[in-house]
N, C-alpha and C positions, 0 to 999 in steps of 0.2 A: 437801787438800794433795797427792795424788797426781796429779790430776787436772791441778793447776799444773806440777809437776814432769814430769810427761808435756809439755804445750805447751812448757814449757821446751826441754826434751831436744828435742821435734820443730823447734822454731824454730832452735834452732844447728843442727842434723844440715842443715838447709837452707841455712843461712849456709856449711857449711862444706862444703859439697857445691859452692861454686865458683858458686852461682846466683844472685842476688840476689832474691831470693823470701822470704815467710814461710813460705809452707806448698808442696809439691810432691808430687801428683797423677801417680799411675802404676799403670797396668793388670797390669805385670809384678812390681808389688810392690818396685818399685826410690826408691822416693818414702816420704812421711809416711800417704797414705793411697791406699785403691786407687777411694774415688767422691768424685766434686766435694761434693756435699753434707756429708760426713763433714769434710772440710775448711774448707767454710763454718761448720761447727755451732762449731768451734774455734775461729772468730775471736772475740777479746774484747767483751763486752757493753760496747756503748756505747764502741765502737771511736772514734778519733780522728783517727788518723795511716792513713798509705794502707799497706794491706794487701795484700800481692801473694800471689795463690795462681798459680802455675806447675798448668800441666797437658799433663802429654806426650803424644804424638801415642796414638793410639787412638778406639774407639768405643764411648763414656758415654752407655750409656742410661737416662738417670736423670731423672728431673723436678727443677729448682735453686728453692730458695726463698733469698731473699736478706731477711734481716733486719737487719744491721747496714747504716753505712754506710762510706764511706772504704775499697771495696774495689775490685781489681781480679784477673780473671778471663784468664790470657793463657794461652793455645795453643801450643803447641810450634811448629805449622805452621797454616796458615787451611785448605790441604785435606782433612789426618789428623788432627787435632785436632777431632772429632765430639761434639757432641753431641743425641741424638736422642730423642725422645720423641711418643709416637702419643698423643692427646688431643684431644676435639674438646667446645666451651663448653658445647651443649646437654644433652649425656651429665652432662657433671659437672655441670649446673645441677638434675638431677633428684633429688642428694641433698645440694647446697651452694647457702644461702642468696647468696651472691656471686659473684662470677667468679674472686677472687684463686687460684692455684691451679691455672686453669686451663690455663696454659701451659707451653711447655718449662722458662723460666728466669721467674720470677714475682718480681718488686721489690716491699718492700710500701711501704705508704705512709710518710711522716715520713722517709723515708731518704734519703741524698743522696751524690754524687760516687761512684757507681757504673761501672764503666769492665768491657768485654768487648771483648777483642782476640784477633786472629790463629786465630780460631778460627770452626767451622761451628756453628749453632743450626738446627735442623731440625725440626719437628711433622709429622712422615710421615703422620698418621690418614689423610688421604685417598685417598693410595695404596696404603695398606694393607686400606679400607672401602669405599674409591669414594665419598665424600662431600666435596664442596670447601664445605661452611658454615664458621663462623665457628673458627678455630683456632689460638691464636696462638702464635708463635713466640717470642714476648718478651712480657708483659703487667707493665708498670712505674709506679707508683704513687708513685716519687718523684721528685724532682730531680737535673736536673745530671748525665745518664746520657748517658757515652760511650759509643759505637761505634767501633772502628778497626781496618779490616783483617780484617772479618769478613764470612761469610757468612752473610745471616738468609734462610731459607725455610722457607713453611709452605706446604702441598696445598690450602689454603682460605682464606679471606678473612680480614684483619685481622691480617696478620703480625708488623709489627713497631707495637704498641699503646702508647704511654704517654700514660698515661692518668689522670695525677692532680688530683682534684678539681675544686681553679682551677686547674692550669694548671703546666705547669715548664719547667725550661731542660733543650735534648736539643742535643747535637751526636756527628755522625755522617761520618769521613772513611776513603774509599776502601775503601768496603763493596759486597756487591752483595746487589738484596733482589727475593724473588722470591715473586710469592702471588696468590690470587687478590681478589674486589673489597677496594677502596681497603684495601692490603697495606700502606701507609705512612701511617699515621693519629695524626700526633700535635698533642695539645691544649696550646696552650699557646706557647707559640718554640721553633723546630728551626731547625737549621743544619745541611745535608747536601751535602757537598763533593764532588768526585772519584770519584762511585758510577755501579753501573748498578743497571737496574731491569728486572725482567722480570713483565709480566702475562699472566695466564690467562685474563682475560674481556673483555666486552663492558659491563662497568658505568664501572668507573674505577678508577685502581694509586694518585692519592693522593687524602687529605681530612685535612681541618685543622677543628677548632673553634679559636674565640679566647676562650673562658673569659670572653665580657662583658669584654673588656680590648681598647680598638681601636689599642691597638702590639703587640700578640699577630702575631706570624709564621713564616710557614713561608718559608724560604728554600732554593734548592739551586740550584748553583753548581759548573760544570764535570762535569756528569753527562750519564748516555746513557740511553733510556730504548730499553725496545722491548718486544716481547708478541707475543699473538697477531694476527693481521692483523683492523687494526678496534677494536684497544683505543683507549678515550677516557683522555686524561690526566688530569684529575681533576672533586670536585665535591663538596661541603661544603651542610650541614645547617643549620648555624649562622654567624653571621658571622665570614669569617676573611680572611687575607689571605694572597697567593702571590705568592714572589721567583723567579722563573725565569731565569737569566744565563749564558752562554756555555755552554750546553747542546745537547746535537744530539738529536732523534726517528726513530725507524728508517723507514722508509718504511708500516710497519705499521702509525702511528698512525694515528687516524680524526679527518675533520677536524670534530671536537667541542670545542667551549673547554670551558673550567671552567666548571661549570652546578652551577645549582641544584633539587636533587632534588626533584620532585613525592611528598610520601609523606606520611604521619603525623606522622615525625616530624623534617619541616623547616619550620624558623621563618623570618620573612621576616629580610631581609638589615637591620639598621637602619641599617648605613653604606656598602651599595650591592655592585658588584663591583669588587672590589680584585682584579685580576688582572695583575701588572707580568712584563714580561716586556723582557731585553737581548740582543744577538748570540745571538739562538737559532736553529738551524736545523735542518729539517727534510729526510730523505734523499729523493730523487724529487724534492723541491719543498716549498715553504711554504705556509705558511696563514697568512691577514692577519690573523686572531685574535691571533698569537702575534707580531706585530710588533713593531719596539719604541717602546717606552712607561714607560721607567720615570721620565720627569721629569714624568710623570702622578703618579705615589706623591706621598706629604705630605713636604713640606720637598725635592722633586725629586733626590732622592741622585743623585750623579754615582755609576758603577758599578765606582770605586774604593773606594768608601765601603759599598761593600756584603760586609761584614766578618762572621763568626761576634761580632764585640763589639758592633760594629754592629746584631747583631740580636736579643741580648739586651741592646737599650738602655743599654751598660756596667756592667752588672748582673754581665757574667760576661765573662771572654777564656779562653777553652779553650786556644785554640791557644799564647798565653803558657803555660799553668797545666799543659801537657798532661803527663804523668808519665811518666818514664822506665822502659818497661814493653815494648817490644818487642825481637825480636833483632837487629833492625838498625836504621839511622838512621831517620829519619822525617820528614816535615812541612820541608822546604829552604823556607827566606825568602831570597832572592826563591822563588818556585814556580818550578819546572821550567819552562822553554819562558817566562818573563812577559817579556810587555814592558816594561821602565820607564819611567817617566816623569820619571827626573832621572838625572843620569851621578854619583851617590854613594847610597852603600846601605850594609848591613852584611851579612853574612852568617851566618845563625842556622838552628839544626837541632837537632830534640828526641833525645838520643844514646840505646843500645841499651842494656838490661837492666844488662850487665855492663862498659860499656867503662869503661876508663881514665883513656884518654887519647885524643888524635885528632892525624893527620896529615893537614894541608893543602894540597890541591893546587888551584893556581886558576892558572889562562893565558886569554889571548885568543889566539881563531880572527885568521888574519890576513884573513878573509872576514866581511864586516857581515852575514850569514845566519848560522842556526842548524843542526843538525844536521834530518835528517827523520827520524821517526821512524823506528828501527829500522838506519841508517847506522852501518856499524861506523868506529870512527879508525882514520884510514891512520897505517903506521910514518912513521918518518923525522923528522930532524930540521927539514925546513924543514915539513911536515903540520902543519893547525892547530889537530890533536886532540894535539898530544903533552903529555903533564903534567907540568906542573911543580910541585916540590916546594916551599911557601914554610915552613912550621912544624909543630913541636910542640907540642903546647899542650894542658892541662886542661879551658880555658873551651872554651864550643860555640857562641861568637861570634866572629866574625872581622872585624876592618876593612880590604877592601882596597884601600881609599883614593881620591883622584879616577878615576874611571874614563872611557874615553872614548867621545865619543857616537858612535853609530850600529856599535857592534860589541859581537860576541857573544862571552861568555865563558864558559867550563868553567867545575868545580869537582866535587872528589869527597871526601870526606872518609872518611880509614881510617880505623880503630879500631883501639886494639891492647886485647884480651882477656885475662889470663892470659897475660903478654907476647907473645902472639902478634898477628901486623895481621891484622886481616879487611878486605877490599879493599871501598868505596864504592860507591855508585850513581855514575854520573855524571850531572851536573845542567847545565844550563844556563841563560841568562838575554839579552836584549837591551836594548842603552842605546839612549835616543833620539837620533834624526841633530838 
């Protein structure tokens, strides 16, 4: 009975602390508990509903086991928001029958809709030993685990690892993952948006298994990759398939396609080399390896159709389902910078932790171009950056109606917090001429 009455007490003290959180994580003792783990042990057996643990900015050096499901893990900030832990596989294989355990943040198996945001994951062993072997930064054994707005790095190979059984759904947006051989190794379907990549070696930064399942995919879409000069971009054991689409390569790539490893423990390919690749390019220059080919893939998807729902065969839509868990807006439909392909759309955005309400502002540039990155808007009334104000509103969809073709529009959307506005990204989008 105490025990309840305690979670009780802790659960409002966080409600009523202005957060929207269950539980809230502080070094300064200003929160429910002062380590992330302490605060997972709290969540309910056999949890149902999404569970937000808040964790403010500091550095948690704690190893996370994650038992339940239906949780999420958010960061105050993605670069003060640390958490670190030195651990490398082989050390702990010498007095543990498994590998579970062996990582910063450990998923166990049978769990699902796992989400970590705004936040650093780091396995330091290697630069704290000088060893870069196997060390993971993440080693996840269920389903349906988000990534968003996070930074994963480990000193050694096999960073961000999920790795359950047959196989799960992983989706991963505007993260950046950094490690040494194939650092992004997930079994099963992934979907990894808006990210960079950095390698350390000379083997390969991804590898995918397909769990014996030949619509098993790794896809990634609008990412940059880079490393040391000379890294090779990937290369899989087992048979798998790779979606590569609007992606750029630093000029450090090595001109290596996706290969299959000579070793012990690779099996032959039984449904060939599945390696699709759209608009990719490479800095210095390209390699015909990586041309495009994606109406080579099965049923030849045009590369609008190549969707996070898409690649969990409608099994799952993330980006629909994705949960209102960071401190600012998130994820703009249309995307930032897209080009459309019809002059009507809607306007959808996953809102922040706390907001309200939202104020709409949406104008057209009186120029058919977009801003270039980094262009700040000119004042003035006749500028075709100036904002205009159209609504208030509850909802985080907006219709703004026929739109016309071959011109670029704005849109930013405030929040008001604790009746305060917090001011928008701004976003943009182009209609077809």
């Amino acid at each position: 009975m105490k025990k309840i009455f305690l979670l009780f007490t802790l659960l409002f003290s966080s409600i009523f602390a202005g957060e929207r959180a269950d539980l809230i994580v502080a070094k300064d003792d200003s929160g429910d508990f002062l380590k992330i783990q302490d605060a997972l042990d709290a969540v309910p057996k056999g949890n149902e509903k999404l569970f937000i643990i808040l964790v403010k900015d500091g550095l948690y050096k704690e190893k996370l086991i994650i038992r339940e499901s239906n949780i999420a893990i958010v960061g105050e900030s993605k670069e003060k928001t640390i958490i670190q832990f030195a651990e490398i596989r082989k050390k702990w294989m010498e007095s543990h029958d498994n590998h579970f355990g062996s990582a910063v943040v450990n998923i166990a198996a049978n769990t699902t809709d796992i989400t970590l945001a705004n936040l650093t994951i780091h396995n330091n062993y290697g630069s704290l030993y000088g060893d870069d072997d196997h060390q993971y930064a993440i080693l996840g054994l269920g389903t349906k685990v988000i990534l968003i707005h996070c930074n994963v790095i480990a000193d050694g190979a096999d960073t961000v690892s999920l790795w359950p059984e047959d196989g799960g759904m992983f989706y991963h947006s505007h993260c950046y993952f950094e490690g040494h051989v194939d650092y992004v190794c997930p079994r099963g379907w992934c979907y990894i948006t808006d990210s960079k990549f950095f390698g350390h070696n000379l083997t390969a930064s991804l590898w995918h298994k397909g769990i014996d399942d030949k619509s098993a995919k790794f896809v990634i879409r609008y990412s940059y990759f880079d490393g040391v000069k000379g890294f090779p971009l990937g290369r899989h054991h087992y048979d798998a398939q790779f979606y590569l689409l609007d992606c750029i390569f630093s000029e450090n790539m090595a001109d290596i396609p996706i290969f299959w490893p000579v070793s012990p423990n690779a099996h032959v390919w039984e449904w060939g080399t599945r390696h699709y690749f759209h608009n990719c390019q490479r800095l210095g220059g390209d390699y015909k390896w990586f041309e495009n080919n994606l109406s080579s893939a099965e049923d030849s998807p045009a590369p609008g159709m190549v969707t996070a729902k898409w690649t969990f065969d409608g099994k799952w839509d993330p980006e629909t389902e994705m949960p209102r868990i960071l401190p600012f807006t998130f994820l703009p439909k249309p995307r930032n910078g897209e080009y459309l392909n019809s002059t009507n759309t809607l306007l959808t955005w996953v809102p922040s932790r706390n907001a309200e309400s939202f104020d709409v502002y949406f104008w057209k540039s009186k120029y058919p171009q977009a801003l270039d990155f980094g262009e700040k808007l000119k004042d003035g009334p006749s500028a075709p950056g100036k904002p205009v104000f159209v609504n208030n509103q509850n909802s985080n969809i907006f219709d703004p109606g026929k739109l016309q073709p071959n011109s670029t529009y704005y849109w930013r959307i405030d929040e008001l917090i604790d009746g305060k506005k917090v001011e928008g990204k701004l976003w943009h989008f182009t209609t077809p001429e």
